[in-house]
C-alpha positions in Angstrom: -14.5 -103.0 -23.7 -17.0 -102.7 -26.2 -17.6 -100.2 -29.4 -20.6 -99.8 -31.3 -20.0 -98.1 -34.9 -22.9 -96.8 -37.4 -22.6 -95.4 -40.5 -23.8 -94.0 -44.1 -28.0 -92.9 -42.5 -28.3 -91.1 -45.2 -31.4 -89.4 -43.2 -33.5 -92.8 -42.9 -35.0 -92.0 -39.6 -36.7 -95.4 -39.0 -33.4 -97.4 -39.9 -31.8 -95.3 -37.2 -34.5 -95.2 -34.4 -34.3 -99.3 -35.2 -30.4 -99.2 -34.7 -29.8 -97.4 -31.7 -32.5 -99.2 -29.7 -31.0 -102.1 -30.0 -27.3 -100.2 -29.5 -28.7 -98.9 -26.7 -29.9 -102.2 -25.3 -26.3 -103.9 -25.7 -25.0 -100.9 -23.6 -21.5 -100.1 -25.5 -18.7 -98.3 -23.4 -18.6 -95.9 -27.0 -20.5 -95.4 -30.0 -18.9 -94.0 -33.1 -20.9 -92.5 -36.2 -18.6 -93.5 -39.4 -20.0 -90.4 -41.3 -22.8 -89.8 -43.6 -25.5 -88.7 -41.8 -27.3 -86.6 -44.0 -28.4 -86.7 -47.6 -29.0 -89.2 -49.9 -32.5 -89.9 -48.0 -35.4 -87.5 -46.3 -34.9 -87.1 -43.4 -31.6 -86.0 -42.6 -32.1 -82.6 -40.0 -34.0 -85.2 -37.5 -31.0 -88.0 -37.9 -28.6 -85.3 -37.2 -30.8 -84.1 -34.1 -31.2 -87.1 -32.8 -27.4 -88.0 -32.9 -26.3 -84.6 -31.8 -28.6 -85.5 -28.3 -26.7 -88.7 -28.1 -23.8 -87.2 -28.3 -24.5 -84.3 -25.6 -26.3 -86.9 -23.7 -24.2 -90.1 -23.9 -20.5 -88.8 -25.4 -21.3 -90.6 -28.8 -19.0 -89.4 -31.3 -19.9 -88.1 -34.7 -17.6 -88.4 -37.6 -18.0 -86.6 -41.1 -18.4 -88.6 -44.1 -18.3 -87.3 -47.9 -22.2 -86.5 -47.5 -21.6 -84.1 -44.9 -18.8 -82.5 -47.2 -20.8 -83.0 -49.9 -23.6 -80.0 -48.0 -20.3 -78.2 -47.0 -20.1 -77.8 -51.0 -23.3 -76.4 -50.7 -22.9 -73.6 -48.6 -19.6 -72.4 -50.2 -19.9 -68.6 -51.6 -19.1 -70.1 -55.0 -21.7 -72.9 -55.4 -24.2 -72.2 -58.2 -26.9 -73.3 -57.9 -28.9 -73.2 -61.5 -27.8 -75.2 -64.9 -27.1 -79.0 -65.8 -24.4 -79.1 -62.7 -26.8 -78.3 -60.5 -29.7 -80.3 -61.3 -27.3 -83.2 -60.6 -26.7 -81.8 -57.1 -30.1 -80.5 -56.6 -30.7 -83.9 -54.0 -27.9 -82.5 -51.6 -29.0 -78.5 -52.1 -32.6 -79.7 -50.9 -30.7 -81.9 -47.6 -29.1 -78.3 -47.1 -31.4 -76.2 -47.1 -33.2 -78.6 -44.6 -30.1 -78.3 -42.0 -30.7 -74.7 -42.3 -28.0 -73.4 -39.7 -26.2 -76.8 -38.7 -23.0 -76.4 -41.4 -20.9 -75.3 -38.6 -22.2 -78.7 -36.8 -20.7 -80.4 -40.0 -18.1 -78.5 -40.0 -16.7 -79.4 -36.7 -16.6 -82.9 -37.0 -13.6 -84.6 -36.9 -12.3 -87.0 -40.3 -10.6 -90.0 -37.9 -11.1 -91.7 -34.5 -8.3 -93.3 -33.0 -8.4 -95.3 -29.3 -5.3 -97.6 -27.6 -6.5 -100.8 -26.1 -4.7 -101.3 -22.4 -2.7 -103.4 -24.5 -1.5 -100.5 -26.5 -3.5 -102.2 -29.9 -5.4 -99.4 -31.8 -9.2 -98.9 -32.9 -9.2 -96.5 -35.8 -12.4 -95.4 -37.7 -12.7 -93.6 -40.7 -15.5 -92.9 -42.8 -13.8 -94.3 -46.5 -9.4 -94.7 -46.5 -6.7 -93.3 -44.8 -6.5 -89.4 -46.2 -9.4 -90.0 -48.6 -12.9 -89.6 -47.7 -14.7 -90.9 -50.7 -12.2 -94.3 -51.7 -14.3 -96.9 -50.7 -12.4 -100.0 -49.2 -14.6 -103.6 -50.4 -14.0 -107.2 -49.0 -12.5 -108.3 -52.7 -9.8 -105.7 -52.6 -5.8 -107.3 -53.4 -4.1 -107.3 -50.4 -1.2 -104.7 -51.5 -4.4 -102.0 -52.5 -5.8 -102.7 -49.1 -3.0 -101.9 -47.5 -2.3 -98.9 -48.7 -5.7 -97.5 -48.0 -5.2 -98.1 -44.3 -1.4 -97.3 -44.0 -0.4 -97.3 -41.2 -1.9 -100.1 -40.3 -3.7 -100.1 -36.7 -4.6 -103.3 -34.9 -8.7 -102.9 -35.9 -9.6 -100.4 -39.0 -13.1 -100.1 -39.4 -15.0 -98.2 -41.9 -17.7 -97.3 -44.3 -18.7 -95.6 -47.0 -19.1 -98.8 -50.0 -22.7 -99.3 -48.3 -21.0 -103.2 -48.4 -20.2 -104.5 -44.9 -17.5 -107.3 -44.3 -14.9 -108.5 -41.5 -11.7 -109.3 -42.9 -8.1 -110.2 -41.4 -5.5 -108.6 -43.4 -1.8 -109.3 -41.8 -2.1 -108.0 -38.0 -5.3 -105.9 -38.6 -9.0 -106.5 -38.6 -10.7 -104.4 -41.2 -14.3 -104.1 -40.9 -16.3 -102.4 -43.3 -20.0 -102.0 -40.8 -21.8 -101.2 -43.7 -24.9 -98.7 -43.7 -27.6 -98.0 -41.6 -29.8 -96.1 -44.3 -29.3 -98.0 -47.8 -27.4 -100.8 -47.9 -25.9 -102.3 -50.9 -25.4 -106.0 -50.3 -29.0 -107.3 -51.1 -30.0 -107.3 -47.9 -32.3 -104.2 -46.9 -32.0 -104.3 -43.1 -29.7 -102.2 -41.2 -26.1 -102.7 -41.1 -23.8 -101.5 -38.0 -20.7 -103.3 -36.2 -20.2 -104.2 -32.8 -16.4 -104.3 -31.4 -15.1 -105.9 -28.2 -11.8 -106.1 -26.7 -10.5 -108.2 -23.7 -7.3 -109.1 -22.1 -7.6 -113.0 -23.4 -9.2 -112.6 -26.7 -8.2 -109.3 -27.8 -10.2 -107.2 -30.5 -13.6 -109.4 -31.9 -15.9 -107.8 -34.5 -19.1 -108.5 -36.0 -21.5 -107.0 -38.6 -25.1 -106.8 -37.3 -28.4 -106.5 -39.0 -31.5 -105.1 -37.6 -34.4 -104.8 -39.3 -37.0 -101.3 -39.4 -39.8 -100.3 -40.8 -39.4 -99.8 -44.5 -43.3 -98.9 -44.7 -42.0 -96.0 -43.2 -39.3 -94.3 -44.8 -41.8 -95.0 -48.2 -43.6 -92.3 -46.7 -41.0 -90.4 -45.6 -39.8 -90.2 -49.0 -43.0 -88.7 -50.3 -44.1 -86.7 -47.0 -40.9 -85.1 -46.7 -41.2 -83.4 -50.3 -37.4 -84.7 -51.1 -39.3 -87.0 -54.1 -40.7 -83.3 -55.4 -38.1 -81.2 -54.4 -34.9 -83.5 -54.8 -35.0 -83.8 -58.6 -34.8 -86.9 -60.2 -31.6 -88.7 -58.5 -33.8 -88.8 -55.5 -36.2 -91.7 -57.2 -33.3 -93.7 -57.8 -32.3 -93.4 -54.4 -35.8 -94.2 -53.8 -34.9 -97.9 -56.0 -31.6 -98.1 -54.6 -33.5 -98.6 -51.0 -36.0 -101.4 -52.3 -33.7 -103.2 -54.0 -30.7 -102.9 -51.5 -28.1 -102.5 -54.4 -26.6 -99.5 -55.3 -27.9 -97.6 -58.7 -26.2 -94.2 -58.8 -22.8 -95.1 -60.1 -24.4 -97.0 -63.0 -26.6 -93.6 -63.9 -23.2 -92.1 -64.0 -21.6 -94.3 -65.6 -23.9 -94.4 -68.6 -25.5 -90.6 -68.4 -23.7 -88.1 -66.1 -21.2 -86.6 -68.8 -23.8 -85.8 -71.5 -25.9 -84.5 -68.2 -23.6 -82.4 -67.3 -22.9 -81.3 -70.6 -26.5 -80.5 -71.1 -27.1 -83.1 -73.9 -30.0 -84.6 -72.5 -31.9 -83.7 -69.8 -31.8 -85.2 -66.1 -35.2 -86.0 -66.0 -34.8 -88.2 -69.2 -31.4 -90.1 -68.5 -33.1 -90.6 -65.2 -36.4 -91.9 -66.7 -34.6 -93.7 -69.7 -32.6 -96.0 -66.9 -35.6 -96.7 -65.1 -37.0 -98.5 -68.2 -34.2 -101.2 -67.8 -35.2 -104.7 -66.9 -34.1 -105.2 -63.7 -35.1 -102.3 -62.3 -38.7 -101.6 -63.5 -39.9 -104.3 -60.5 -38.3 -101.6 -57.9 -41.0 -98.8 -59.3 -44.1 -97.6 -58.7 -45.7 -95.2 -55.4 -44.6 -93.2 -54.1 -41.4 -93.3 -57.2 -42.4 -93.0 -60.7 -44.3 -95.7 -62.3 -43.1 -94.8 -66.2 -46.2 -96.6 -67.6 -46.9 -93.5 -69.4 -48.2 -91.4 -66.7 -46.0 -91.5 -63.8 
């Protein structure tokens, strides 16, 4: 038996197209998509098209991650979408309004996956923990938090979400995190997804594979798209979290989001003003900001 799982696109068509050729060429009996495979990036409508034929073509099976919920949000008769909230959300409004008529598609997609081994052993795969869909399980967790987050414990969890892939043996289970396809966060740009096999003598084996794309690519994306014009300003930091493979959003938050939010200071600035630190200013430039006075 074999089981290919992707996860966390975040609407980078080349990083996809790259991953399930080479899924495609190891010929799984099932493919899984952890979640998340819109927003975040520009191209989301033709990552969702593209897994939506695989799925009516070949059975794969799409999960919903916190993205897809996060679009969900978005089409609620209560969202508002004007003020210092919005602005802050403005990057998941513009993926929206590109799925134009697919939020039932969302919708409809199922939170777990759950298949018995002739053994009776289980493969589970959710997008984050058990009952929570943004609590991100990482390979440095205790061993009593980990447990909880996957209670009850299967034979092989795998998930997503962190953007951090690892294979780990806790107790009787194999937790696999397979990382992201789209952005991940490990320092290493290429694309992350996990391959699964299960026999009668070995029983379950996993492994993290990385597959590299053209990055050139999704560059242009970014700009050709319009999400760098029409995303607002959280979409160049995406922009930096995809060059420099590390996540950057949490530490915006972290230091800006509240006074955002509370319409203290602009977007734009807190946006601009963490830009200007150190380490990031050799991630800038075309087709992102350049803040050397003009960009």
């Amino acid at each position: 038996m074999k089981i290919a799982v992707l996860s966390d696109i975040h609407g980078n068509l080349p990083a996809l197209q790259a991953v399930v050729q080479q899924i495609e060429s190891w010929r799984p009996d099932k493919v899984i998509v952890n979640g998340d495979i819109v927003n975040r990036g520009p191209r989301s409508r033709d990552c969702l098209r593209l897994l939506l034929h695989k799925q009516a073509a070949e059975g794969w099976l799409l999960l919903r991650g916190n993205h897809e919920e996060y679009l969900l949000e978005c089409a609620r008769p209560d969202f508002v979408a004007h003020g210092p909230a919005f602005e802050v959300s403005r990057f998941a409004y513009w993926a929206y309004q590109q799925l134009n008529g697919e939020m039932a598609t969302l919708a409809r997609m199922a939170r777990q996956y759950s298949w018995l081994a002739p053994d009776g052993s289980e493969f589970r795969a959710v997008h984050a923990a058990m009952g929570d869909n943004r609590h991100g399980l990482y390979a440095e967790m205790g061993d009593a938090a980990l447990r909880a987050l996957i209670a009850p414990a299967p034979a092989v969890f795998v998930t997503a979400h962190t953007h951090q892939p690892f294979v780990r043996r806790l107790d009787k289970t194999l937790v696999v995190n397979v990382g992201s396809v789209g952005a991940p966060f490990d320092l290493d740009w290429r694309a992350s997804y996990g391959r699964f096999t299960w026999s009668p003598a070995a029983g379950w084996q996993a492994r993290i594979v990385r597959t590299p794309y053209d990055r050139a690519q999704i560059e242009r994306d970014y700009a050709e798209s319009g999400f760098l014009d029409e995303g607002g300003p959280l979409a160049q930091l995406m922009l930096v979290e995809l060059r420099r493979a590390r996540g950057l959003l949490y530490r915006w938050a972290s230091q800006y989001e509240t006074a955002v939010r509370r319409g203290e200071i602009s977007l734009e600035t807190s946006v601009r003003q963490l830009l200007q630190e150190k380490d990031l200013r050799p991630y800038l430039g075309p087709p992102g900001w350049t803040l050397n006075g003009q960009g």
